[in-house]
C-alpha positions as CSV (number, residue, x, y, z in Angstrom):
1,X,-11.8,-3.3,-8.5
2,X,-8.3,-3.9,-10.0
3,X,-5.8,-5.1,-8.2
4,X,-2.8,-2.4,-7.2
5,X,0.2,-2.9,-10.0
6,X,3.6,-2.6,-9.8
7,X,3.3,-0.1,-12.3
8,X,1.7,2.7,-10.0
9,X,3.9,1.6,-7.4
10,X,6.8,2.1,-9.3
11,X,6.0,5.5,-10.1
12,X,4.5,6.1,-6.7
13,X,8.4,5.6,-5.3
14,X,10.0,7.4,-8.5
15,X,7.9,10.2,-8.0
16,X,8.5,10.2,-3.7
17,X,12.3,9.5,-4.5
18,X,12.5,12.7,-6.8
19,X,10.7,14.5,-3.8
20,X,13.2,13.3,-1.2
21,X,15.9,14.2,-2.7
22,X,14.8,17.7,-4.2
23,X,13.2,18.4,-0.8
24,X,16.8,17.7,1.0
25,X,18.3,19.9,-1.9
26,X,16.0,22.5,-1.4
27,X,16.4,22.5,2.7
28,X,20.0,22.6,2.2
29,X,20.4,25.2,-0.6
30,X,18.4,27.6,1.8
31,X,20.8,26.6,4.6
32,X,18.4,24.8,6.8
33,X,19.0,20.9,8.1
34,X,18.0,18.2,6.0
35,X,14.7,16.7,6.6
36,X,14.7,13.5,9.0
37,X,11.4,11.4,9.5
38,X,10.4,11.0,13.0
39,X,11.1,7.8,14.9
40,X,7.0,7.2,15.2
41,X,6.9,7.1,11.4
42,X,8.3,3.8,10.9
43,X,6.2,2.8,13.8
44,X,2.9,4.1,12.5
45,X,4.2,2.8,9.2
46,X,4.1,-0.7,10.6
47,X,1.0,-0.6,12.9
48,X,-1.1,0.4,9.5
49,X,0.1,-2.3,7.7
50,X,-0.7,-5.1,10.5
51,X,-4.3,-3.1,10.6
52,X,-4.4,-4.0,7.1
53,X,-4.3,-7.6,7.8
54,X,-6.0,-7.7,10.5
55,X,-8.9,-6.5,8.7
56,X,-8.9,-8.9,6.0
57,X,-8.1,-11.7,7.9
58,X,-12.2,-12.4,8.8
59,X,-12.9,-11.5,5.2
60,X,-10.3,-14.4,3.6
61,X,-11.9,-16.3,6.6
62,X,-15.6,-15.8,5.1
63,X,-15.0,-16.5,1.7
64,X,-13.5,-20.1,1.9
65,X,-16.4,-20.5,4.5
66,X,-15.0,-20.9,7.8
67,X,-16.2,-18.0,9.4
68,X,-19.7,-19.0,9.7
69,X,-21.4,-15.1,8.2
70,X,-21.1,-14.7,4.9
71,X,-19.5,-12.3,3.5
72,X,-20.0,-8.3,3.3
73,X,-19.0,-7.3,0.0
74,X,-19.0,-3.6,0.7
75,X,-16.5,-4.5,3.9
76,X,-14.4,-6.4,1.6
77,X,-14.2,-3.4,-1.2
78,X,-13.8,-1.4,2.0
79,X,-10.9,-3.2,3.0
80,X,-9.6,-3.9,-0.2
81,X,-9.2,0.2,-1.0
82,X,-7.3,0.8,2.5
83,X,-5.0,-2.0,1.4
84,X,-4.6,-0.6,-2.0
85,X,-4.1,3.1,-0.7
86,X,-2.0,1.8,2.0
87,X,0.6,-0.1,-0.7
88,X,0.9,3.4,-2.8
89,X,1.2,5.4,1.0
90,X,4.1,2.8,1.6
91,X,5.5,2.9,-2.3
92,X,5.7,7.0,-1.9
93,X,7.2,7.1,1.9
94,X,9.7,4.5,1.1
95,X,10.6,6.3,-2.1
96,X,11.0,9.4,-0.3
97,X,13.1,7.8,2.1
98,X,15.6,6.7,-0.6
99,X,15.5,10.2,-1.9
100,X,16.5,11.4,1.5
101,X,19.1,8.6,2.2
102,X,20.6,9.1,-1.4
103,X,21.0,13.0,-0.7
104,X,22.5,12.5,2.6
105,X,24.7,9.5,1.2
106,X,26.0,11.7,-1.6
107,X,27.0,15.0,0.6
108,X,30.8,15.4,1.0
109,X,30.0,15.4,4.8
110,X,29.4,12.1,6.4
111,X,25.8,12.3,7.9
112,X,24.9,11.2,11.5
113,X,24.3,7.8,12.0
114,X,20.7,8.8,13.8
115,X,19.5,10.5,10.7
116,X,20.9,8.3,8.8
117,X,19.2,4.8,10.8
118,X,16.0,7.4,11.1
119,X,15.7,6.7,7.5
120,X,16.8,3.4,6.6
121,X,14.2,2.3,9.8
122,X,11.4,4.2,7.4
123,X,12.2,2.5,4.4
124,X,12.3,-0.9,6.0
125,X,9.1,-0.3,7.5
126,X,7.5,1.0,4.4
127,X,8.7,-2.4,2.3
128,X,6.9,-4.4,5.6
129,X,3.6,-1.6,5.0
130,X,3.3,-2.5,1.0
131,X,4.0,-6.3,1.4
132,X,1.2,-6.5,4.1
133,X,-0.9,-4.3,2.5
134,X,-0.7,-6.6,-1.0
135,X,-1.4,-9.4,0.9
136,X,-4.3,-8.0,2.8
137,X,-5.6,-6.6,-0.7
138,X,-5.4,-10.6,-2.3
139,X,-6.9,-11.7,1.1
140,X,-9.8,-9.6,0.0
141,X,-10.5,-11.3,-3.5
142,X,-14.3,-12.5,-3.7
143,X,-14.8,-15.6,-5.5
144,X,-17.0,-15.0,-8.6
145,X,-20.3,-16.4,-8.8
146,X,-21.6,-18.2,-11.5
147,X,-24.2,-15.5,-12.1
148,X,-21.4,-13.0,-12.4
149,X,-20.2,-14.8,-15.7
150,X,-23.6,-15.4,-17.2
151,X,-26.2,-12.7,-16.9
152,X,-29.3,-14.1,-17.5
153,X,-28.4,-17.3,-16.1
154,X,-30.9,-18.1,-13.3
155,X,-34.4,-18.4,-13.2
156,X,-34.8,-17.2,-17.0
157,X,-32.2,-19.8,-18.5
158,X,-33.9,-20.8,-21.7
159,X,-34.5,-17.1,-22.7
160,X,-33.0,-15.2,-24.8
161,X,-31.2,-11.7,-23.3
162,X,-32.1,-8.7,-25.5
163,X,-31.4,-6.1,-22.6
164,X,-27.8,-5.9,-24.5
């Protein structure tokens, strides 16, 4: 598994940016109130991301051999993807809560301070979502094995591999 890059989180906030604001444009065009996240979004938001770590906590533990069990590789690459999709959840909600804040900030009418903190409070929370999630996803990093670079390599040393 590759690790998440900045490039599809990147576009992951471009593309929930554009949506924020077009969705605000949209709302107001057909004279309906702007969308505003609920306050248990930046909550949720947050919980997920210290699930995240939690998670990968006993799996960092494991692999520098501390823990005692070894490791579970298909818990790890479990953990690993619900990091990963976590950081591109957070990357998209905190890009459309830019979009949202940007549309509200550009209005001629000076929005309400709860939308308004409604929104910054998602955003925040979503920058605390993908940094946990990115650290929960590098917590999750196997250490290669030797056989892993060789195949071949173990009881058959000497011969030759033709399987290729």
């Amino acid at each position: 598994m590759k690790r998440t890059s900045p490039g599809i989180l990147l576009l992951s906030a471009v593309i929930g940016l554009a949506v924020g604001f077009l969705l605000d444009n949209a709302l107001t065009a057909a004279g309906r109130p702007t969308f505003t996240p609920v306050i248990t979004l930046p909550i949720l938001l947050v919980l997920l991301g210290l699930l995240t770590l939690a998670l990968a906590i006993p799996i960092r533990r494991a692999t520098r051999g501390r823990a005692g069990a070894p490791v579970n590789p298909f818990r790890a690459l479990r953990v690993a993807m619900l990091a990963k999709a976590s950081s591109i959840v957070g990357a998209a909600v905190g890009g459309l809560a830019v979009g949202l804040l940007v549309f509200l900030l550009t209005r001629p009418v000076s929005p309400s301070v709860g939308s308004v903190g409604a929104i910054i409070l998602t955003g925040v929370a979503c920058a605390i979502l993908i940094t946990a999630a990115l650290i929960s996803e590098h917590l999750c990093t196997i250490r290669k094995d030797d056989d892993d670079e060789h195949p071949g390599a173990g009881g058959d040393a000497g011969l030759s591999d033709r399987s290729h």
